[in-house]
C-alpha positions in Angstrom: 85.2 -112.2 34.8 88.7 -110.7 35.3 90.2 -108.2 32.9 94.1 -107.0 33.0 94.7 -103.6 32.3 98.1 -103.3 32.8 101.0 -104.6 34.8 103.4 -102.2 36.2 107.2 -102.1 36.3 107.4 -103.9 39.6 105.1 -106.7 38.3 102.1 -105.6 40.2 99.1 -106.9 37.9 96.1 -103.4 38.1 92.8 -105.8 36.8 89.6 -105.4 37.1 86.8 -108.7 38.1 83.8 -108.5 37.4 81.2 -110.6 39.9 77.1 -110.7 40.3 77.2 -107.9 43.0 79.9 -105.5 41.6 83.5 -105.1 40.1 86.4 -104.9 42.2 89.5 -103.5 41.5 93.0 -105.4 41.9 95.0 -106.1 43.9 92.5 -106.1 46.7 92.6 -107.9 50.1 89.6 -109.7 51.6 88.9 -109.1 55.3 87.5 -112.2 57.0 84.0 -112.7 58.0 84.4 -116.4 59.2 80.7 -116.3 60.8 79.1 -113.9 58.4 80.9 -110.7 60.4 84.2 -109.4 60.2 84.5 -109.6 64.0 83.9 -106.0 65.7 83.4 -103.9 62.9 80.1 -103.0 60.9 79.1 -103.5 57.2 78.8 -100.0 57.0 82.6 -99.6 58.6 84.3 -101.9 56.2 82.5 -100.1 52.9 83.4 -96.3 54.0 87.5 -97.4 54.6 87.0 -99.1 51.0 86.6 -103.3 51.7 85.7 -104.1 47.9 85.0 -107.8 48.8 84.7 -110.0 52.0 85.5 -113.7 53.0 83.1 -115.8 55.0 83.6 -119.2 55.7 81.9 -122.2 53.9 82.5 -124.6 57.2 81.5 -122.8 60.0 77.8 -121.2 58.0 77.1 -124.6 57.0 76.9 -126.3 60.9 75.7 -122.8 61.7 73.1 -121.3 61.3 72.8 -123.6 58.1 72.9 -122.8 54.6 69.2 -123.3 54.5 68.0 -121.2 56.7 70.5 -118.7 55.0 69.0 -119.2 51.3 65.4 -118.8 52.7 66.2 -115.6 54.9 67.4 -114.3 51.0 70.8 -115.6 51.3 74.1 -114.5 52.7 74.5 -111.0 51.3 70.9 -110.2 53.0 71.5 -112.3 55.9 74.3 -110.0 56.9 73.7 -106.8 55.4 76.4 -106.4 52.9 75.4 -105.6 49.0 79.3 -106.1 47.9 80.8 -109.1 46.8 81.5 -112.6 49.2 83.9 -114.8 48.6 83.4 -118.2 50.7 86.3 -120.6 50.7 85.6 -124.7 50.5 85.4 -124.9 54.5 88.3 -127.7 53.8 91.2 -126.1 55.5 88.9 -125.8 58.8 87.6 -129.3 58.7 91.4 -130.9 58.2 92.9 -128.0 60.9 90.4 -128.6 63.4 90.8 -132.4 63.1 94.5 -132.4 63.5 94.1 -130.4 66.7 92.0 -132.7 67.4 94.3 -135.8 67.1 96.7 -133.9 69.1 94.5 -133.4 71.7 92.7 -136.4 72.0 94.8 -138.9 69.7 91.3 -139.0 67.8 90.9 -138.2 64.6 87.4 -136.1 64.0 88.2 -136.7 59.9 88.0 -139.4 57.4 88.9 -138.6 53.9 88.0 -141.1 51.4 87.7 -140.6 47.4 83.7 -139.9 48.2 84.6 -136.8 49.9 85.7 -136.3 54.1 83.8 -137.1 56.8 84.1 -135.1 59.6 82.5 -134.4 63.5 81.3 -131.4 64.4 83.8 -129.2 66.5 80.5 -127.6 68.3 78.0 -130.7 68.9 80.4 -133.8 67.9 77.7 -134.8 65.4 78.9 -136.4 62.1 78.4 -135.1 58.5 80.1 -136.1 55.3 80.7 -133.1 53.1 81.8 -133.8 49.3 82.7 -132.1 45.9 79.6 -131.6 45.1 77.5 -130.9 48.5 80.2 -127.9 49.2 79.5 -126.3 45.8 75.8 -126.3 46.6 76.2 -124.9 50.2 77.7 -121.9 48.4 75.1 -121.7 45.5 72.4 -121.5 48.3 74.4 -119.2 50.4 74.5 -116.8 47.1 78.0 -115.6 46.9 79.9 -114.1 44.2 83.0 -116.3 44.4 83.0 -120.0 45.1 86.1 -122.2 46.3 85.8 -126.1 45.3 86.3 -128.7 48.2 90.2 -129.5 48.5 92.6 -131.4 50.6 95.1 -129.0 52.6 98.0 -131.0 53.9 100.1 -129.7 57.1 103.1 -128.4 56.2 104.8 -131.0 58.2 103.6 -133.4 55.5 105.8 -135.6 53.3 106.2 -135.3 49.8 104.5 -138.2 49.3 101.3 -137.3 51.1 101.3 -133.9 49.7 101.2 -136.1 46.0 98.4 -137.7 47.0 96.6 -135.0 48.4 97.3 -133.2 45.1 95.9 -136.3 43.3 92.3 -136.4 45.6 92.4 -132.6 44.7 92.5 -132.4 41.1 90.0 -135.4 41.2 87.7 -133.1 43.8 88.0 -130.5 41.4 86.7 -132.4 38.4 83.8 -133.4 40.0 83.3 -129.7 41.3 83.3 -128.3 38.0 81.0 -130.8 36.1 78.3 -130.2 38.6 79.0 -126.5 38.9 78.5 -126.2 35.2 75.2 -128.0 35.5 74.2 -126.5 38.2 75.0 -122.4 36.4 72.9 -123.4 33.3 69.8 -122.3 35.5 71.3 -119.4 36.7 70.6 -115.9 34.8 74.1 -114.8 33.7 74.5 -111.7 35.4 74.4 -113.4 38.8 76.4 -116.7 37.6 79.5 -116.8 40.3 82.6 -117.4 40.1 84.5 -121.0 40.6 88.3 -121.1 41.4 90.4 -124.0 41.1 92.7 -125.1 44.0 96.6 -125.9 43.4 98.0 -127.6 45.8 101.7 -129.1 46.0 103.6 -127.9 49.2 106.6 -126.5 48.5 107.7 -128.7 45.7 108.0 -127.7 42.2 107.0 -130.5 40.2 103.8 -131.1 42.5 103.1 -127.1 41.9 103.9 -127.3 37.9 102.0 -130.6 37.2 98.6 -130.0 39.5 99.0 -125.9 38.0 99.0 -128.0 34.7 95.9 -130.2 35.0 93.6 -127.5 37.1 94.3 -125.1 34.0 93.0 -127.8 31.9 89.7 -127.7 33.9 89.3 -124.4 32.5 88.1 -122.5 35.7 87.1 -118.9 36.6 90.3 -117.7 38.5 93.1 -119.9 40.3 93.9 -119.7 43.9 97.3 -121.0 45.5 96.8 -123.0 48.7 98.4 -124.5 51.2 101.6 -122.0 51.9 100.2 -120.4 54.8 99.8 -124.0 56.7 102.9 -124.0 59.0 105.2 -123.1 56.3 107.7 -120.4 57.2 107.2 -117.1 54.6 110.7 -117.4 54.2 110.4 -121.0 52.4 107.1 -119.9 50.3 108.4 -117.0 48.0 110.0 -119.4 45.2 106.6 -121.0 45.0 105.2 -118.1 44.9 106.7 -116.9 42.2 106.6 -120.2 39.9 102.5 -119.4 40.5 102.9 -116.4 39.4 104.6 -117.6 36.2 102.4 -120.3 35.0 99.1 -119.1 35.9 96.9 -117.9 33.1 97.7 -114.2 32.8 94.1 -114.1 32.1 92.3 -115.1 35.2 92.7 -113.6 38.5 95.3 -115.6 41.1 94.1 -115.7 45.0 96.9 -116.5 47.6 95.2 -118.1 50.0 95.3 -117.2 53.7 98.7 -114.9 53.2 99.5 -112.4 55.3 101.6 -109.7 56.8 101.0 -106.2 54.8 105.0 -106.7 53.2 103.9 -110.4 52.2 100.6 -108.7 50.3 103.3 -106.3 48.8 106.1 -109.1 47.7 102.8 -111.4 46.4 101.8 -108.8 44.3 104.7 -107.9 43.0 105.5 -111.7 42.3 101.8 -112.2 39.9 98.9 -112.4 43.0 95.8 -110.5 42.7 94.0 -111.5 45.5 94.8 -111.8 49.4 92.6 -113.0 53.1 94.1 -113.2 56.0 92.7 -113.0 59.9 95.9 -111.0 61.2 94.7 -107.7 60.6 91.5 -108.6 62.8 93.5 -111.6 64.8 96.4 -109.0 65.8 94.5 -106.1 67.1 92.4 -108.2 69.9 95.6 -108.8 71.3 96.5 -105.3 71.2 99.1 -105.6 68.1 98.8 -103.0 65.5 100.7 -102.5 62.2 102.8 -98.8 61.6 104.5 -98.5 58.2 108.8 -97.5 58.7 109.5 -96.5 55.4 108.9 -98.8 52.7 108.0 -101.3 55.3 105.6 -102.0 58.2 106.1 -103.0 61.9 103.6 -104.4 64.1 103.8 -102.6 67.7 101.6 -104.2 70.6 99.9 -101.4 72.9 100.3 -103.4 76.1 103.7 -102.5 75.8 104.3 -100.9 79.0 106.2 -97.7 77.3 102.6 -97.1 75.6 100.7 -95.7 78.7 102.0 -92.9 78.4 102.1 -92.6 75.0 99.7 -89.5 73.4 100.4 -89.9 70.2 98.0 -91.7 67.6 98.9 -95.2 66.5 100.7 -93.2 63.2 100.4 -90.1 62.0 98.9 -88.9 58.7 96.9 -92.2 59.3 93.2 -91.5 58.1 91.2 -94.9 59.6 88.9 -93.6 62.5 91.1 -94.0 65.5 93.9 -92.0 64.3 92.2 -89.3 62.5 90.0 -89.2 65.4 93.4 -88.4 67.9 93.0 -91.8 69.9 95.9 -92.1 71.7 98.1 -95.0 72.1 98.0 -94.5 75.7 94.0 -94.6 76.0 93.6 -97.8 73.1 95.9 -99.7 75.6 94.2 -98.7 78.7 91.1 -99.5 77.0 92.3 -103.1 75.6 94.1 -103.7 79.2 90.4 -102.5 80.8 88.7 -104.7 78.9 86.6 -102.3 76.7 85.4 -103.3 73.6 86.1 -99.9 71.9 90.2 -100.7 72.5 89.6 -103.5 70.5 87.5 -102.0 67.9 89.8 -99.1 67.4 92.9 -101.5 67.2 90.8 -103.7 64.5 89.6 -100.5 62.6 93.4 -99.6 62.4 94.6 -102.8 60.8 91.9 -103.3 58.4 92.3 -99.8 57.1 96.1 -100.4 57.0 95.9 -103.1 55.0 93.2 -102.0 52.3 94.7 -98.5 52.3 98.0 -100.9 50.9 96.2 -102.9 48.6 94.6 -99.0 47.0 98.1 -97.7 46.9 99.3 -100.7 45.0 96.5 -100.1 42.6 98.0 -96.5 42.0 101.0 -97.2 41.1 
């Protein structure tokens, strides 16, 4: 459960949550597993620079290997050798975003969404599965994880407002049937390694969607809150109003997830704005195509080493910098002849870089 313990001058909320496999401190960012790795870089790795939590995906464990195979093999923690806390979204943003790239490529849609749940082919074998409220909560009770996300719908952010309505409406529906079978389903579970279920709010970019479905998911009366659907297409410029409305009406008591967001000076304007919790792939996403993030004052820029003024370049990615490239003296010049050579060490020094950039942030916001 989550505990504040104070909220400093700049709004930044310092808490404490409390899950079956540890406390983390917050703000904290989650680095993304998808597979059940954070791509490159060892369990080991990610505890010495400080990770406090990871995020594996619900979607992609479930087609494979399979959640049972996972919960027999002593579930997911075991399976990939972290003892920390997982968070696992709903595997419904992957299901809608691979379908629509579907549709664009093929003019056929791999999703069906009906009030039962979505139905949905297989983006590695085509084959058909249905997956609903209740089937994604049990995936995540037999993969074992700390934090569990209910089964939403996440609308492009191309969609109208009244599609985002009605996606808001299958939602909060989702949700209900989520939560009745999650609280069942706890009641055999000893309370020290009960997880933790969010509720979803959906509702674009409009402020009457956000402040009615905020409304009724707060009724449900859930662990924690996340805020979805504002790093689907929308611009970051278009996002901070909602943002901060989130950060208004939310419980003060429950920890708040922005979902999917982002660059390290979004993490440091969402925190200051109410969020406690942040996942996003472009720490990991960036470096394998050679970007890396440098702070300029208050600020950060992302540089990419395939620059051609790098090969020459001695220096480290940024001085004072203490993740294992830089205090190591890697060079800017050998990471990109590396990641131009193909080596995988470029691209694990580049990802080791990021990562540590951004949970170094989320520590320093912490200290405040």
């Amino acid at each position: 459960m989550f505990k504040l313990i104070k909220k400093s001058k700049s709004g930044v909320r310092i808490g404490e949550l409390t899950t079956a496999h540890g406390k983390i401190e917050t703000p904290f960012f989650m680095p993304v597993g998808t597979q059940g790795s954070v791509k490159g870089i060892s369990p080991t790795e990610l505890e010495e620079m400080g990770a406090q939590i990871i995020l594996c995906n619900t979607y992609h464990l479930y087609l494979r290997p399979g959640e049972k195979i996972i919960k027999k093999l002593g579930g997911l923690h075991k399976f990939i050798g972290w003892n920390k806390p997982i968070l696992t979204d709903s595997g419904g943003y992957q299901v809608f975003s691979l379908g629509e790239k579907t549709v664009q490529k093929s003019k056929e849609s791999l999703v069906k969404i009906t009030e039962e749940g979505v139905e949905f082919k297989s983006h590695l074998d085509g084959s058909k599965h249905m997956l609903t409220p209740e089937k994604v909560i049990q995936i995540q009770l037999d993969l074992g994880v700390d934090i569990i996300m209910p089964l939403d719908v996440c609308p492009s952010g191309k969609a109208t407002k009244e599609e985002i309505k009605n996606a808001c409406d299958i939602t909060l529906r989702w949700a209900e049937r989520s939560k009745k079978y999650f609280d069942i389903k706890i009641k055999k579970i000893e309370p020290k390694k009960r997880p933790l279920l969010h509720g979803i709010v959906q509702g674009g970019l409009y402020e009457d969607l956000r402040r009615e479905h905020a409304r009724e998911m707060i009724k449900l009366d859930f662990d924690g809150y996340s805020v979805g659907g504002l790093a689907v297409d929308h611009e970051t410029r278009n996002m901070w109003k909602t943002v901060k409305l989130m950060g208004e009406i939310l419980p003060e008591n429950k920890q708040r997830y922005l979902m999917g967001v982002g660059t390290p000076d979004d993490i440091i304007k969402a925190t200051k704005l109410g969020m406690d919790m942040f996942d996003c792939v472009l720490p990991t996403r960036l470096a394998r195509h050679g970007s890396v993030y440098v702070k300029n004052r208050s600020k950060y820029k992302l540089i990419n080493l395939l620059n051609s003024k790098y090969r020459e370049d001695g220096e480290v990615i940024e001085k004072g910098c203490a993740c294992y490239a830089c205090k190591n003296g890697y060079s800017k010049a050998y990471i990109s002849h590396l990641i131009r050579s193909n080596e995988m060490f470029g691209l694990r020094l580049a990802t080791l870089h990021n990562l540590w950039t951004y949970i170094k942030l989320t520590k320093s916001l912490r200290d405040l």
